[in-house]
DRENDO-1510 file (C-alpha; in Angstrom, 1 decimal, always signed):
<recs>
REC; n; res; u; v; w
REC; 1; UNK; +19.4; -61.4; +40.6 .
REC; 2; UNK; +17.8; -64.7; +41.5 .
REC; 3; UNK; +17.8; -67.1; +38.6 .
REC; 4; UNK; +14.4; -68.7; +37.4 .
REC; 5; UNK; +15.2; -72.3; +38.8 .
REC; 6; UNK; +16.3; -70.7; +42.3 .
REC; 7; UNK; +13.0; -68.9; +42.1 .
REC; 8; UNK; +10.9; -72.1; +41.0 .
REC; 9; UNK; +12.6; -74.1; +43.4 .
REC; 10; UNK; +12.0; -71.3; +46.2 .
REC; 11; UNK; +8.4; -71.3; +45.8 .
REC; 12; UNK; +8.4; -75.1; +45.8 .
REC; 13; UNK; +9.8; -75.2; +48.8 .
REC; 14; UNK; +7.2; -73.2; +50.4 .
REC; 15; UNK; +4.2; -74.8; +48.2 .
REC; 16; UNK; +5.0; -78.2; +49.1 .
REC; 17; UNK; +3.7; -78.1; +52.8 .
REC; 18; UNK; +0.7; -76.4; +51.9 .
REC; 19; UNK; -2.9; -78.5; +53.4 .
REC; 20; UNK; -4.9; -75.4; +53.7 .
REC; 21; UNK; -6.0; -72.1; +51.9 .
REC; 22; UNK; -7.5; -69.5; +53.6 .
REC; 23; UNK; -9.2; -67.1; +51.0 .
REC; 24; UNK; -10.3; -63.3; +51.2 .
REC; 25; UNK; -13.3; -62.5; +49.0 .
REC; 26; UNK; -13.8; -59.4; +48.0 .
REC; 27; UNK; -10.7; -58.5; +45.1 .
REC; 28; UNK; -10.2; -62.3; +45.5 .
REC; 29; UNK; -13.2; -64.9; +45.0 .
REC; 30; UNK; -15.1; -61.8; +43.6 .
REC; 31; UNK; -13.7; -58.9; +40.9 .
REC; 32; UNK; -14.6; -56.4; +43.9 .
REC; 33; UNK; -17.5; -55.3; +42.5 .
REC; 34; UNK; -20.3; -54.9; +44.5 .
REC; 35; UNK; -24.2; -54.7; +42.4 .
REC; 36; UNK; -27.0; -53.6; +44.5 .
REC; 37; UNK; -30.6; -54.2; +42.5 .
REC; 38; UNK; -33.3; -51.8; +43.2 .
REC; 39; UNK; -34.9; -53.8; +45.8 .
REC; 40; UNK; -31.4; -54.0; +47.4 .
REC; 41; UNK; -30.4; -57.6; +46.6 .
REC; 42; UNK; -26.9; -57.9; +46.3 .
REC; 43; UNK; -25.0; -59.3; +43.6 .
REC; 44; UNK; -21.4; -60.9; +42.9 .
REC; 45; UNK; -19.3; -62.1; +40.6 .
REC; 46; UNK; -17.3; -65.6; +41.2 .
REC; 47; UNK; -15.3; -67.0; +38.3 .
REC; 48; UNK; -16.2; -70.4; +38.2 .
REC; 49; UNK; -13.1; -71.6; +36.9 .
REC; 50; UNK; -12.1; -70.7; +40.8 .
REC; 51; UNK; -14.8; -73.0; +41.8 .
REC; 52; UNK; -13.5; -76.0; +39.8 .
REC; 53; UNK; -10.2; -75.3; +41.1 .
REC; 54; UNK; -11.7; -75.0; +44.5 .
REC; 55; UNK; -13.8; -78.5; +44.5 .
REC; 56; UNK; -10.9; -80.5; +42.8 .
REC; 57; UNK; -8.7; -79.5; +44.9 .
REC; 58; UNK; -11.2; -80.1; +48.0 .
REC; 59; UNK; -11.3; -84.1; +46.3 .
REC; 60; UNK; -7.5; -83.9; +46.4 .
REC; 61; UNK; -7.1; -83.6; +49.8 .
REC; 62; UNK; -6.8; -79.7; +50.3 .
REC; 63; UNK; -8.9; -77.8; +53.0 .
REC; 64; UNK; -10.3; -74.4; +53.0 .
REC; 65; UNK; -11.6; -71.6; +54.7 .
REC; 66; UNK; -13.1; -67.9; +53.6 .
REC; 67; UNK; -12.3; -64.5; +55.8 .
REC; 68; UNK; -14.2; -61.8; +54.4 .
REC; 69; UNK; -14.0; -58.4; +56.2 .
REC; 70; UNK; -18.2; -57.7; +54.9 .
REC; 71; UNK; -21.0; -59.9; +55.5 .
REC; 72; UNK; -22.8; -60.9; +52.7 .
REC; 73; UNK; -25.7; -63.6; +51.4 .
REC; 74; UNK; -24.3; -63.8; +47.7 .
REC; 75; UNK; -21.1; -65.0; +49.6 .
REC; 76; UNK; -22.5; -67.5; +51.9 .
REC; 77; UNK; -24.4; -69.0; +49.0 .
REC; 78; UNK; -21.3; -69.5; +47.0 .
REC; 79; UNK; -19.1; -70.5; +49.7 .
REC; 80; UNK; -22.1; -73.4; +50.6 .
REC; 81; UNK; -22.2; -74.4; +47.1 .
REC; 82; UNK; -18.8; -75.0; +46.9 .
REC; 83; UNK; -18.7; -76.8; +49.7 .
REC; 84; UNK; -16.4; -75.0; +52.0 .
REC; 85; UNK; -17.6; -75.8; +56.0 .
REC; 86; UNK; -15.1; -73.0; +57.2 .
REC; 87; UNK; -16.8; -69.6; +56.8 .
REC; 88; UNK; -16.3; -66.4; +58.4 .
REC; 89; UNK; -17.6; -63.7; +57.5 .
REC; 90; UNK; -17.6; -59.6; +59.1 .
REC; 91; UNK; -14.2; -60.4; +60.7 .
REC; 92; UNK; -11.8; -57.3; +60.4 .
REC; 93; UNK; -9.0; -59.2; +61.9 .
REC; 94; UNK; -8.6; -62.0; +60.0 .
REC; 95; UNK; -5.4; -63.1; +62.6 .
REC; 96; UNK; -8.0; -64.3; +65.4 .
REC; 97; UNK; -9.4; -66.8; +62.5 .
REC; 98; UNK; -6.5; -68.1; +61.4 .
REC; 99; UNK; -5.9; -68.7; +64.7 .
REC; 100; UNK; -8.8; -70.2; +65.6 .
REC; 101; UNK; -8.4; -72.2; +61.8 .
REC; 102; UNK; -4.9; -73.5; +62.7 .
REC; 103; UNK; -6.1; -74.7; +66.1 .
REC; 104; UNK; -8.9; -76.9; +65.2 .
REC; 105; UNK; -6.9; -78.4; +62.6 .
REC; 106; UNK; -4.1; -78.7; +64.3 .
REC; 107; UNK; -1.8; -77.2; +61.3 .
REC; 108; UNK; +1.5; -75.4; +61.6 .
REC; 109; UNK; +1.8; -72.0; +60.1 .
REC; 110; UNK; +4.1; -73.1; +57.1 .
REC; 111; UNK; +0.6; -75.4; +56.2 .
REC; 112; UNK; -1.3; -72.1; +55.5 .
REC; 113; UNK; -1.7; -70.9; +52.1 .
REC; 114; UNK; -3.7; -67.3; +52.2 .
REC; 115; UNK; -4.7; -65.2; +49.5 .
REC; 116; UNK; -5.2; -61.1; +49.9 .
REC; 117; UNK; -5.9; -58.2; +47.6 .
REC; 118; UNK; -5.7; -55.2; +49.9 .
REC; 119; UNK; -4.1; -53.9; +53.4 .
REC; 120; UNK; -6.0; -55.0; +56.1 .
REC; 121; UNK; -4.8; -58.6; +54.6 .
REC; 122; UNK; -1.1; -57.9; +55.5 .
REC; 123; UNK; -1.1; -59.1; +59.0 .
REC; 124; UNK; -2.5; -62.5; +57.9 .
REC; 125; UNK; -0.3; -62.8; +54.7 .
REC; 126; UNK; +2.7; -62.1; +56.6 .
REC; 127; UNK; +2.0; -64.8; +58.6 .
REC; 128; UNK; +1.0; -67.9; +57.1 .
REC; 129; UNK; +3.6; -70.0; +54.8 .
REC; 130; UNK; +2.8; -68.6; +51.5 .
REC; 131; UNK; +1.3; -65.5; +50.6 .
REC; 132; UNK; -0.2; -65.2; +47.4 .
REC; 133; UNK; -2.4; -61.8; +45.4 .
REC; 134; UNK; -4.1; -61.1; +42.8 .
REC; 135; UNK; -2.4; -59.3; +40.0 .
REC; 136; UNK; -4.9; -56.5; +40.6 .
REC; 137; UNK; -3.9; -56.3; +43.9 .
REC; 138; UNK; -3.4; -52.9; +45.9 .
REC; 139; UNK; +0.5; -52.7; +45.3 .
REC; 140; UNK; +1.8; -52.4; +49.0 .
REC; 141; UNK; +0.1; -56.4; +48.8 .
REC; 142; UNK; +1.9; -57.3; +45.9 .
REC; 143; UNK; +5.3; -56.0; +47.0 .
REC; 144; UNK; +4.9; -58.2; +50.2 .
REC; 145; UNK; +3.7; -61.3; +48.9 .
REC; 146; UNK; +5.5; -64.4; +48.0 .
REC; 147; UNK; +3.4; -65.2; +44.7 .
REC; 148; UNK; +1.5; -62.4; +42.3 .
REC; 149; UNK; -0.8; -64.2; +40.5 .
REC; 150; UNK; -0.8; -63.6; +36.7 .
REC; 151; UNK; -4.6; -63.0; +36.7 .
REC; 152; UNK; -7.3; -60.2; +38.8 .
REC; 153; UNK; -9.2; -61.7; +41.2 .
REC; 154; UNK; -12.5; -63.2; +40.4 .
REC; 155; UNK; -11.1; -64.1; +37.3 .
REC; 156; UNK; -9.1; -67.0; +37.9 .
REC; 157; UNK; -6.3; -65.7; +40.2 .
REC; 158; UNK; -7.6; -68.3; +43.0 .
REC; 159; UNK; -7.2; -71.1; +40.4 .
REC; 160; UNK; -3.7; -70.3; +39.8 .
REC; 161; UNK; -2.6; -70.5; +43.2 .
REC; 162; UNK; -4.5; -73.8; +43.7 .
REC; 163; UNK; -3.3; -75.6; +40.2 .
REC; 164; UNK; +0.7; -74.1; +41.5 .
REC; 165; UNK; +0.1; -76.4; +44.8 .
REC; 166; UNK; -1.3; -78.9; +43.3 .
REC; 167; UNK; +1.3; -79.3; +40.9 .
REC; 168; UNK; +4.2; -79.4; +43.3 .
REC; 169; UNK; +2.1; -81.3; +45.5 .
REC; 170; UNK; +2.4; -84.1; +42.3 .
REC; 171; UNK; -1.6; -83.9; +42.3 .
REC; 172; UNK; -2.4; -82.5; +39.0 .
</recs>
């Protein structure tokens, strides 16, 4: 069994090159639940220690982009008010975007930070540098990710990620 330093230093390793984080939404940025009001509006819950996390690391340097398999106005509000430019929303395949992502910014694979909750999200966190989940997270995600995050999603497991690359990066 791998010690605690080789672990550490493992995840360092792949933390270090990180410049962008692509982000799932639903089980991610939200808890996954989904409130419909009588008149239909939707509603969402973002943690907004996620947010901080998200705009610091924005000033820092970082880039980001959101992949949501559902379309929603609640998320393109939040994702706006954050100040993310890279939004895509009602893409199943979230492996055309990244493409798309890692094109326009000219970013090698091993650049790519991308957190998932749930199967469809496998193909994308299989292929980017470092995979991260919440720790709510359907389980065949968290056996195959390189990082489960001590906290559910929409409630500060996006943070976590962010302050970990930070931290190697020297940033925070």
């Amino acid at each position: 069994m791998p010690s605690e330093l080789t672990i550490r230093k493992s995840l360092e390793k792949k933390l270090a090159p990180i410049k962008m984080i692509l982000l799932d939404v639903d089980g991610v940025l939200t808890d996954g639940m989904i409130i419909f009001g009588s008149d239909g509006t939707e509603y969402r819950h973002f943690d907004a220690h996620d947010g901080f996390g998200i705009t610091r690391a924005m000033s820092l340097g970082l880039k980001f982009a959101v992949i949501s398999g559902k379309k929603s106005k609640a998320t393109e509000l939040r994702i706006a008010k954050l100040g993310i430019k890279e939004l895509y929303q009602n893409r199943m395949d979230k492996i055309l975007v990244y493409q798309k992502v890692k094109s326009k910014y000219r970013l090698k694979g091993r650049e790519f930070c991308f957190i998932g909750d749930d199967d469809f999200d496998l193909p994308l966190l299989k292929e980017v540098g470092f995979s991260a989940a919440p720790i709510d997270a359907m389980e065949t995600v968290r056996g195959q990710v390189d990082y489960v995050a001590t906290r559910p999603g929409g409630r500060g497991a996006v943070r976590e990620v962010i302050d970990m690359i930070l931290r190697t990066k020297r940033l925070l």
